[in-house]
C-alpha positions as CSV (number, residue, x, y, z in Angstrom):
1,X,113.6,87.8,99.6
2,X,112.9,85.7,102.8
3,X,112.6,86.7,106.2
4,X,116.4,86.1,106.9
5,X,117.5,87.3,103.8
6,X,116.1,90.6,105.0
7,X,117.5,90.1,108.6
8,X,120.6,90.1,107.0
9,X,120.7,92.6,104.2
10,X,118.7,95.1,107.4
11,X,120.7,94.1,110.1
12,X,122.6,97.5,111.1
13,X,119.4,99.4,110.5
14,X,117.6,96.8,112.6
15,X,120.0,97.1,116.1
16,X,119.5,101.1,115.6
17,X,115.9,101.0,115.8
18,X,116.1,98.2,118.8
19,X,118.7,100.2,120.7
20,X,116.9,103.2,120.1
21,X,113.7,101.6,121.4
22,X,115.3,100.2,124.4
23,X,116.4,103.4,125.1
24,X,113.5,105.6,125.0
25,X,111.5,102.9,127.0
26,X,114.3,102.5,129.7
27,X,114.2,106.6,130.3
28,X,110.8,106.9,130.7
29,X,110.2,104.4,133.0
30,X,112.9,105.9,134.8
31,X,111.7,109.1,134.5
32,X,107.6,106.9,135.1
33,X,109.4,105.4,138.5
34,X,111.0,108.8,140.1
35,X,107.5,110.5,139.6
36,X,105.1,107.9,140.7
37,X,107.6,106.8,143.7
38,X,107.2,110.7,144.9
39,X,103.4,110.6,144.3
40,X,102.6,107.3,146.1
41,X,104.9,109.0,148.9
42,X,102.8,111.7,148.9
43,X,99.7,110.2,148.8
44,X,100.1,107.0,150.7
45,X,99.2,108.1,154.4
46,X,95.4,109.2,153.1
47,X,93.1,107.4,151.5
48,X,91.2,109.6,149.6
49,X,94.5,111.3,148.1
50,X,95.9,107.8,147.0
51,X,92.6,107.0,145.4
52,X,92.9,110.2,143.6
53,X,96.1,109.5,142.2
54,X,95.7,105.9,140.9
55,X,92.3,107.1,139.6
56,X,93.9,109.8,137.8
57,X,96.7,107.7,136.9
58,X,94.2,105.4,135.3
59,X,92.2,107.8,133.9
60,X,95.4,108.2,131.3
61,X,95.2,104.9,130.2
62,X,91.5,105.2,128.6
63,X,93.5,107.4,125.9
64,X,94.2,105.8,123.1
65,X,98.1,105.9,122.8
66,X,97.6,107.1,119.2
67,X,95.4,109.4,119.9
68,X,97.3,111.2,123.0
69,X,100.7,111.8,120.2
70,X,98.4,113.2,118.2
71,X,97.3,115.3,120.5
72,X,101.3,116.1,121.6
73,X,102.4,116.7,118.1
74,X,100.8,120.6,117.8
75,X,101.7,121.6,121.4
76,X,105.5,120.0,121.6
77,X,106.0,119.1,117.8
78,X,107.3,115.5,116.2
79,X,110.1,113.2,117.5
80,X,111.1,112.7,120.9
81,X,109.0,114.6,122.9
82,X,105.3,113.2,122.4
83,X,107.3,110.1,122.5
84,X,108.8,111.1,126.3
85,X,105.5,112.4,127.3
86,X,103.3,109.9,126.5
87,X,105.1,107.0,127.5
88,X,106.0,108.6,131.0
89,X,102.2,109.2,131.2
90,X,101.6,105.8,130.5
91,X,103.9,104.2,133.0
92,X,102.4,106.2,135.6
93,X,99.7,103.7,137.0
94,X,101.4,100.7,137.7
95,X,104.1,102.4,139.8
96,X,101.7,104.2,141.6
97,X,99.5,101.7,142.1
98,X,102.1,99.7,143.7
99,X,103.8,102.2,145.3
100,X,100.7,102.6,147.2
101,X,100.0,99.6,148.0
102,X,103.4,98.4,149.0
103,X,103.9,101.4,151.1
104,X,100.4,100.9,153.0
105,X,101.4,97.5,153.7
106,X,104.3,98.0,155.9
107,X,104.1,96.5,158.9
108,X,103.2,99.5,161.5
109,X,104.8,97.7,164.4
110,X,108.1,98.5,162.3
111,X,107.4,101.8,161.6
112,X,107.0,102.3,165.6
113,X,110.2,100.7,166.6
114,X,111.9,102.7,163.9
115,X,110.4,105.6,165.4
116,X,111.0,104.3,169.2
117,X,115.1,104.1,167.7
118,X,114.8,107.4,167.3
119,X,114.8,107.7,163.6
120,X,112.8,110.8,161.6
121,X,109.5,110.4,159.3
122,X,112.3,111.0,156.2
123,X,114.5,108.1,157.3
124,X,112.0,105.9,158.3
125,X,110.7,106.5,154.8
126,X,114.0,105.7,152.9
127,X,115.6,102.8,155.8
128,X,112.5,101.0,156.5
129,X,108.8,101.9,154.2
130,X,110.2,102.2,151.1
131,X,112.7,98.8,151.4
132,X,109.9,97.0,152.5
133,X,107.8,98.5,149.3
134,X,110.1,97.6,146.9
135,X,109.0,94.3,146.3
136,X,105.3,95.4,144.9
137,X,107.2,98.5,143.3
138,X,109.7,96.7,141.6
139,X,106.1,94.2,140.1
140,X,104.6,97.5,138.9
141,X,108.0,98.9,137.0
142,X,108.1,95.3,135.3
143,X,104.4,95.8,134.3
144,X,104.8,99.6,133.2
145,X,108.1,98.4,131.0
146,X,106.1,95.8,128.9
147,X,103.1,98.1,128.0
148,X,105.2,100.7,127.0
149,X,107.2,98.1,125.0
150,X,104.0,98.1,122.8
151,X,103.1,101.6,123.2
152,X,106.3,102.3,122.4
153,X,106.1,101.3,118.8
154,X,102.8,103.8,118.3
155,X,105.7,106.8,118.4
156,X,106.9,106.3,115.2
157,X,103.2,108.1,113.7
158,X,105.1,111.2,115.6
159,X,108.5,110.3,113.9
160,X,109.4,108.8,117.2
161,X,112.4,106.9,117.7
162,X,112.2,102.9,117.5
163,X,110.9,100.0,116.3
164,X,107.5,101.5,115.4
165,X,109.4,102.8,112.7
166,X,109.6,99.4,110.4
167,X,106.4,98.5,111.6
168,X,104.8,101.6,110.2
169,X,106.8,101.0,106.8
170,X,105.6,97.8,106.6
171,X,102.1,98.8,106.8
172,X,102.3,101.6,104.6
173,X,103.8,99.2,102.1
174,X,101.4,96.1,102.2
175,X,101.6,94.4,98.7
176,X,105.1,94.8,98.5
177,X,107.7,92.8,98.6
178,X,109.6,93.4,101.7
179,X,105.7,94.9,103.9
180,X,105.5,91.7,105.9
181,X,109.1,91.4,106.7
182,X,109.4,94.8,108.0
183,X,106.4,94.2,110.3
184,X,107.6,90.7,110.8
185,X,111.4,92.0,111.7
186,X,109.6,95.1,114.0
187,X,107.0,92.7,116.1
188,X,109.9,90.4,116.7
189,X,112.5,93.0,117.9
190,X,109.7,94.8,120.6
191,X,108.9,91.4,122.2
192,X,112.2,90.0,122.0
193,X,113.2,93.2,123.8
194,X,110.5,93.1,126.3
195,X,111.7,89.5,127.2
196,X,115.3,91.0,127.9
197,X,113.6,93.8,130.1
198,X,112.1,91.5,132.0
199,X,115.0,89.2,132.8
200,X,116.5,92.1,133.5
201,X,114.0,92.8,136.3
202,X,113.7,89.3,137.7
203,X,118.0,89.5,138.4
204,X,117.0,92.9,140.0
205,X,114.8,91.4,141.8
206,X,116.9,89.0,143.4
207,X,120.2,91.1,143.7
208,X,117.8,93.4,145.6
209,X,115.2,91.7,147.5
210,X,116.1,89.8,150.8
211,X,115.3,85.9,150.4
212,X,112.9,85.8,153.5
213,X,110.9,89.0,151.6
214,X,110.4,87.3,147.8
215,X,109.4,84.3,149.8
């Protein structure tokens, strides 16, 4: 059968694996945000400790994503939770990166009037550093979502949820009649997910960000 032929015989399958993909990549980034937000923040003010923790961010992605599950799968077992760990870990650097970056580049003369106001180091943090940051963070979060788009797919060797899942089928199966559909109909689904994901982010970004700031 042809590609669309397969679409439509696959369909209900096909929106299971998507929505399942979507959703394992929406949590983790989530979960990739809160924890790289919290490290920037407590990193930020020195230079040697945010250094340390985009290095050792970084260092994470010179691990092949492959390898890493496999690596999961004897200390946490199959499914979900190499999937969830690796993906977090993953996601790490380009929050944090960002994080510190947008957070060093706050304008001190506003951190001093927020201070002068009478404000304390934690609401200065949350009223005036991080508002300011969120521009740069927001860029790293879109980033982190369309690696782990890919990476994403790489769970299905740990029986990971997904798309990965008809990729891997396909692969297993080359020769046969439906192999390059099933890779076709996976490949297709991850970027055509990625591209909502990022639309997503761009209407963020502008529901969020002050005109005078994305200019």
């Amino acid at each position: 059968m042809n590609f669309w032929e397969y679409l439509s015989t696959r369909h209900q399958q096909l929106l299971t694996d998507a929505w399942q993909h979507a959703s394992v990549v929406f949590q983790c980034m989530a979960l990739a945000t809160a924890l790289g937000v919290l490290l920037a923040v407590a990193t930020y003010r020195s230079a040697w400790a945010g250094n340390l923790a985009t290095l050792t961010t970084a260092t994470v992605l010179t691990v092949p994503s492959l390898a890493l599950i496999g690596l999961l799968i004897p200390v946490v077992g199959l499914g979900v939770p190499p999937t969830v760990i690796a993906l977090t870990l993953y996601g790490l650097l380009p929050v944090v990166r960002n994080a510190v970056v947008g957070l060093r580049g706050v304008d001190p003369a506003l951190v001093d009037a927020a201070r002068g106001i009478g404000m304390s180091s934690p609401m200065r943090l949350l009223r005036v550093e991080l508002p300011l940051a969120w521009p740069p963070i927001l860029a790293g979060i879109r980033v982190a979502t369309q690696m782990l788009m890919g990476i994403a797919a790489v769970a299905a060797y740990a029986s990971g949820p997904g798309l990965g899942n008809e990729i891997f089928r396909g692969l297993a199966s080359l020769g046969s009649r439906n192999a390059l559909n099933q890779v076709l109909a996976g490949t297709l689904g991850i970027i055509v997910l990625a591209l909502l994901f990022d639309a997503a982010y761009v209407l963020i970004g502008r529901l969020t960000i002050p005109r005078g700031i994305r200019v």
